[in-house]
C-alpha positions in Angstrom: 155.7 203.6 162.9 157.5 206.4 160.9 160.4 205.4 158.5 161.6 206.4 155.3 162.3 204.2 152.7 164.9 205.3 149.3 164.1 208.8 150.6 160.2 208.3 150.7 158.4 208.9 154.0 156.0 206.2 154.7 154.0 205.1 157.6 153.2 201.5 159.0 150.2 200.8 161.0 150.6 197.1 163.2 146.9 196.9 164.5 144.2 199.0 166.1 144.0 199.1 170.5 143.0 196.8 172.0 142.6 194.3 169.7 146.7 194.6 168.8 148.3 194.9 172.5 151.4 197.4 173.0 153.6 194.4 173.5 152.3 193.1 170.3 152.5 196.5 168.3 156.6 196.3 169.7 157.6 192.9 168.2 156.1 193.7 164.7 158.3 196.7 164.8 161.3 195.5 165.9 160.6 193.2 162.8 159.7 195.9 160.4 163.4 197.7 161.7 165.2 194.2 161.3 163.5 194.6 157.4 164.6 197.9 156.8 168.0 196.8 158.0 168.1 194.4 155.5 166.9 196.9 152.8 163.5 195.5 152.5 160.5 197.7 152.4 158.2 196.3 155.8 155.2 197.8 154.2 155.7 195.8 150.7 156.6 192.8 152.4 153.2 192.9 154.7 151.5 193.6 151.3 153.1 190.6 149.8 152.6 188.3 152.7 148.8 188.9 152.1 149.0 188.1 148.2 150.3 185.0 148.9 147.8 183.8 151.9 144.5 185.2 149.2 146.2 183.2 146.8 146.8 180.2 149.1 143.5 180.7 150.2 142.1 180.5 147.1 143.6 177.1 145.9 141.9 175.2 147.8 142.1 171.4 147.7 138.5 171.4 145.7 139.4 174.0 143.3 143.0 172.5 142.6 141.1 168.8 142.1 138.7 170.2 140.0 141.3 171.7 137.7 143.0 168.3 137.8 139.8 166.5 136.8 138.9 169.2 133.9 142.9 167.8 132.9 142.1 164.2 132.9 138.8 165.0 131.2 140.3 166.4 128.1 143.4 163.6 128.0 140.3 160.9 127.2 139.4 159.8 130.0 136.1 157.9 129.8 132.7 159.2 130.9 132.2 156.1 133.4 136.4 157.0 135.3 135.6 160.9 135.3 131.8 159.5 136.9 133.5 157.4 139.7 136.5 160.6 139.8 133.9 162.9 141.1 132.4 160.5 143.4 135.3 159.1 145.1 136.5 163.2 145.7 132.9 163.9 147.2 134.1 162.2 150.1 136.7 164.6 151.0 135.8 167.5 149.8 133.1 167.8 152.4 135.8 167.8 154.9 138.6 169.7 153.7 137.8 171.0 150.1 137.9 174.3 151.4 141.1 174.2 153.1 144.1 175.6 150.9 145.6 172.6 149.8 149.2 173.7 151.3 148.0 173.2 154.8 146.4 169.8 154.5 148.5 167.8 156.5 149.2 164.0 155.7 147.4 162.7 159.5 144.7 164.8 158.3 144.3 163.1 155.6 145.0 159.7 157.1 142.4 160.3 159.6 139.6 161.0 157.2 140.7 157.6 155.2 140.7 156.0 158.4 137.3 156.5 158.6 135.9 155.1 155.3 138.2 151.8 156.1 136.3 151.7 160.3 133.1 151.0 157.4 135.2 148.5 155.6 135.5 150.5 152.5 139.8 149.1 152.0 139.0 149.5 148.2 137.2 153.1 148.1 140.0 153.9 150.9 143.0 152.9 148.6 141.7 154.2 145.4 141.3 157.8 147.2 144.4 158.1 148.5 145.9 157.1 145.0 143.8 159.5 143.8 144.8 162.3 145.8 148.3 162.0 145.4 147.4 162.6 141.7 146.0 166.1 142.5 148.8 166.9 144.8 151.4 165.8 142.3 149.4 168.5 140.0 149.7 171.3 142.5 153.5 170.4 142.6 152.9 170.7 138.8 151.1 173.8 138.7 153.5 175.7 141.6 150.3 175.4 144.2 151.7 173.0 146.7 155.2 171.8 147.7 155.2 168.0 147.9 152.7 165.1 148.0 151.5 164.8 150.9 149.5 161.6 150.3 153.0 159.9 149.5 153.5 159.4 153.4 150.8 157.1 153.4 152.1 154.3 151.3 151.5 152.0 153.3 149.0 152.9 156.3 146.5 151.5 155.2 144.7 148.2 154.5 145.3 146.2 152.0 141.9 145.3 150.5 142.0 141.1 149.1 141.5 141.0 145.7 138.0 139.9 144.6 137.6 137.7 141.8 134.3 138.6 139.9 132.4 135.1 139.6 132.5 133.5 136.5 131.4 130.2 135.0 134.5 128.2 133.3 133.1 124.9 132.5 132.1 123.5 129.1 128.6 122.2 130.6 128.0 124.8 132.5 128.6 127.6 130.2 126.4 125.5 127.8 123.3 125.7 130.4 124.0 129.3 130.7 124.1 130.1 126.6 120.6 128.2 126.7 119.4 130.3 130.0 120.1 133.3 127.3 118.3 132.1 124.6 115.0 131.7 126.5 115.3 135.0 128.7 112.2 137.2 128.4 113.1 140.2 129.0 113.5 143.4 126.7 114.9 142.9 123.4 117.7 145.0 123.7 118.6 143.0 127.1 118.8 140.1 125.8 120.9 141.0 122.5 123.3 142.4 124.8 122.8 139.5 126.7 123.7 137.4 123.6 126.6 139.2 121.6 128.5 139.3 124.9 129.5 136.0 125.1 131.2 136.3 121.5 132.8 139.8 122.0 133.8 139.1 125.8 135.0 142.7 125.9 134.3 144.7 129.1 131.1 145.4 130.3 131.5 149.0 130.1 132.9 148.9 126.9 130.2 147.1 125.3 127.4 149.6 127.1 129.0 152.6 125.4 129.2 150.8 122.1 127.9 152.9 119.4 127.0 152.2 115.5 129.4 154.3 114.2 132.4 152.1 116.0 131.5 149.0 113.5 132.2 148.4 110.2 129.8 145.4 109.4 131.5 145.8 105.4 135.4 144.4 107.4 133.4 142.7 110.3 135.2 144.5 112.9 134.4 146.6 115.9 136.5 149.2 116.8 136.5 150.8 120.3 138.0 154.2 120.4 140.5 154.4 123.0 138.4 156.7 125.3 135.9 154.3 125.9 138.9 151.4 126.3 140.0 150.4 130.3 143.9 150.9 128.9 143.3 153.9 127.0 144.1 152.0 123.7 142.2 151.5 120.5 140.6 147.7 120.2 139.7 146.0 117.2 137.2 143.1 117.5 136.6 140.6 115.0 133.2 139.9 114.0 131.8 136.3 113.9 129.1 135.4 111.8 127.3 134.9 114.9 128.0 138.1 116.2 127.0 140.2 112.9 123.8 137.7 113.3 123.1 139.3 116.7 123.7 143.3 115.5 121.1 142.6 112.6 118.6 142.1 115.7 118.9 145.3 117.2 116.4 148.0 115.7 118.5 151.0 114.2 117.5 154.3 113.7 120.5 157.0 113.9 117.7 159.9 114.5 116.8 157.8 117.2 120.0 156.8 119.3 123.5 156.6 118.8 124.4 153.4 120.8 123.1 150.1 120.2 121.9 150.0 123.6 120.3 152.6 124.6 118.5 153.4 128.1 115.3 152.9 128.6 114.8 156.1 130.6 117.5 158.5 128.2 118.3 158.0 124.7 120.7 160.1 125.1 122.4 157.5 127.5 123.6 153.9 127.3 121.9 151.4 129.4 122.6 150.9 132.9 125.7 149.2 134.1 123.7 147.1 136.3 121.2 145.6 133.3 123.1 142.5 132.6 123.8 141.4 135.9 120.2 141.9 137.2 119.0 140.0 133.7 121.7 137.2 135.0 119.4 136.9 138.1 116.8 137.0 136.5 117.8 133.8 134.7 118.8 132.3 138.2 122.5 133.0 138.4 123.3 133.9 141.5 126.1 136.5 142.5 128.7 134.5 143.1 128.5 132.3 140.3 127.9 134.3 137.2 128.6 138.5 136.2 128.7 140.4 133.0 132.5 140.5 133.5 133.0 136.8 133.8 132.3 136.1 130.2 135.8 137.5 130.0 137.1 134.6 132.4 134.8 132.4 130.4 136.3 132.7 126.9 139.7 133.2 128.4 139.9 129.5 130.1 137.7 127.7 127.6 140.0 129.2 124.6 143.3 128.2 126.8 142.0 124.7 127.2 141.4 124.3 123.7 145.7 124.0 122.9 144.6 125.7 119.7 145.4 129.3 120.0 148.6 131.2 120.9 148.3 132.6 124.3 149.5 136.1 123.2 146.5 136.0 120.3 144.0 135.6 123.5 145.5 137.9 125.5 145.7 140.9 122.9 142.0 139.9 122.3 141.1 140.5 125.9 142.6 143.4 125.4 145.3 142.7 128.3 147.9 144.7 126.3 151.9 144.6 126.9 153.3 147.9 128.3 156.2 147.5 126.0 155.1 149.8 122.7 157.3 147.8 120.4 156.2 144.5 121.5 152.6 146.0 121.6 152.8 146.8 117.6 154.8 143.4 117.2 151.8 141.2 118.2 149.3 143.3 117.1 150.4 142.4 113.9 151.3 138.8 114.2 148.3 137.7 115.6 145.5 139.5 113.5 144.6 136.8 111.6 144.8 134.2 114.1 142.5 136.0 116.2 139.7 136.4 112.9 140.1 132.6 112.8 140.0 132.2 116.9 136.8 134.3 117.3 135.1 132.6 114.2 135.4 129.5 116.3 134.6 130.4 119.2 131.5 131.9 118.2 131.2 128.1 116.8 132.0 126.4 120.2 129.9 128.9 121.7 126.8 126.7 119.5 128.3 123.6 119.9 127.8 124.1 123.7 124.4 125.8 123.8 122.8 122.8 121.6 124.0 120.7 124.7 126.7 118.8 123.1 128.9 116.5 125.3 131.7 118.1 126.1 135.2 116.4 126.3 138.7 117.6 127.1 141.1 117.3 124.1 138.2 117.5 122.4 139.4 119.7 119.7 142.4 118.0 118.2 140.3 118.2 114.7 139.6 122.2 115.2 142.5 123.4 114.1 142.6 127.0 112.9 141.8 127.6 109.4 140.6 124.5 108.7 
């Protein structure tokens, strides 16, 4: 097709016979005269049109999710989220991490989370399409996509039933368990992590990635950075005599490693996240009745039951933080001190129930803190 266009003579080519029929050829110039009608080049506006589908072709979902995760990366998330990140998005990007993330429909995606729920995956289901409605909110971000398509899905799928990890929350039986510790015979390093757990009760996690430089043995405190925290917020832990008692067990060398508990396999890495569970079945614990996260639980209802301790000092020691700032910096304050004395004693009850002492409610009318 011959036009001119502000006095230029240009010509537009609409296919090559047979592949582009003459009807064909006849509707995309009736369109290109409708253009010119309008005052619109045709032959920038086909040039255009083809920007825009190398560039939608070119975001796809993969490439927009990893920008999203190089994002996350540098805000501090931890090494252990941006780990389970990658591996929950490996499950759909084999499908449609090539596609360009504006033509990803939301059945599309409900189909494919449809089939990790048939293998009763609810969990893995539910976190992924939270997780991709955080990269789709990023294209909106980042002018890629239109709308969140992942947001039609609230709902659709199951529901997963929370699981309670196990935990033992009896005096005796937590005794029993603090003696299974002391005679385990496994590797050193096991069983000192075995060991100062029970009088940190911080995350597994957190205590895996703990490294020498985050103690100051001079204040007796631990600090965890707030990129190796669960809430993204620094935590302080006071340090028991019992607990400093542990650290001086552990062999350091800074040339050697920088965590206290290194892997066996990689200096370079912490141990693995399944050690103190598999010691714990070693010892005879079974699954559903004792895991490295219910020493949390543990120390949480034994320090309840003890009356002693405000239950705002135990929370802010488990780290269970308030989402109001004010409030946060408030308590943080306030209960300091009370939880120096609180950990002091429970690192105290913690030997008072190992040595196999009877064990009797309202037993700790005497233990008042401070005294």
């Amino acid at each position: 097709m011959n036009y001119r266009y502000h006095g230029k003579q240009k010509t537009l080519a609409f296919g090559v016979y047979p592949d582009t029929g003459l009807a064909e050829a006849r509707e995309q110039r009736d369109a290109a005269r409708k253009m010119l009608a309008r005052s619109n080049d045709p032959a920038e506006q086909i040039k255009l049109e083809k920007i825009a589908a190398a560039v939608a072709a070119s975001n796809s979902f993969k490439a927009v999710a990893d920008e999203w995760l190089v994002k996350v990366e540098r805000e501090g998330r931890s090494a252990v989220t941006m780990k389970k990140l990658r591996w929950l998005l490996d499950f759909i990007n084999e499908s449609i991490g090539k596609r360009p993330v504006t033509s990803i429909t939301a059945q599309e995606l409900l189909i494919m989370l449809r089939k990790m729920e048939g293998k009763g995956r609810y969990e893995t289901a539910k976190r992924l399409r939270s997780t991709c409605s955080q990269i789709f909110r990023y294209a909106i971000a980042t002018a890629s996509a239109e709308r969140d398509i992942a947001a039609d899905l609230r709902g659709a799928l199951i529901a997963p039933q929370p699981i309670h990890r196990a935990a033992i929350t009896s005096a005796n039986e937590a005794g029993g368990l603090l003696r299974a510790i002391e005679t385990f015979e496994g590797h050193p390093n096991t069983k000192a992590a075995l060991w100062l757990l029970p009088h940190v009760f911080v995350r597994p996690g957190e205590l895996r990635y703990a490294e020498w430089d985050d103690f100051d043995f001079d204040k007796a405190v631990w600090t965890i950075p707030q990129h190796k925290t669960k809430m993204r917020r620094v935590h302080s832990i006071p340090l028991s005599r019992q607990a400093l008692a542990v650290l001086e067990t552990i062999e350091h060398d800074e040339g050697y490693s920088s965590y206290l508990f290194p892997s066996l396999r990689s200096v370079d890495r912490p141990m693995s996240e399944n050690t103190i569970n598999a010691a714990l079945r070693r010892m005879g614990f079974a699954q559903d009745e004792m895991t490295g996260h219910g020493f949390r639980a543990m120390a949480a209802t034994l320090l309840n039951e003890m009356g002693l301790w405000h239950p705002d000092a135990i929370e802010r020691q488990l780290a269970h933080c308030d989402n109001n700032a004010f409030r946060r910096a408030y308590t943080r304050g306030e209960y300091w001190d009370e939880r120096v004395r609180m950990m002091q004693h429970w690192s105290d009850h913690l030997d008072f129930l190992r040595d196999g002492a009877k064990v009797i409610k309202g037993d700790f009318k005497k233990a008042k803190a401070g005294e």
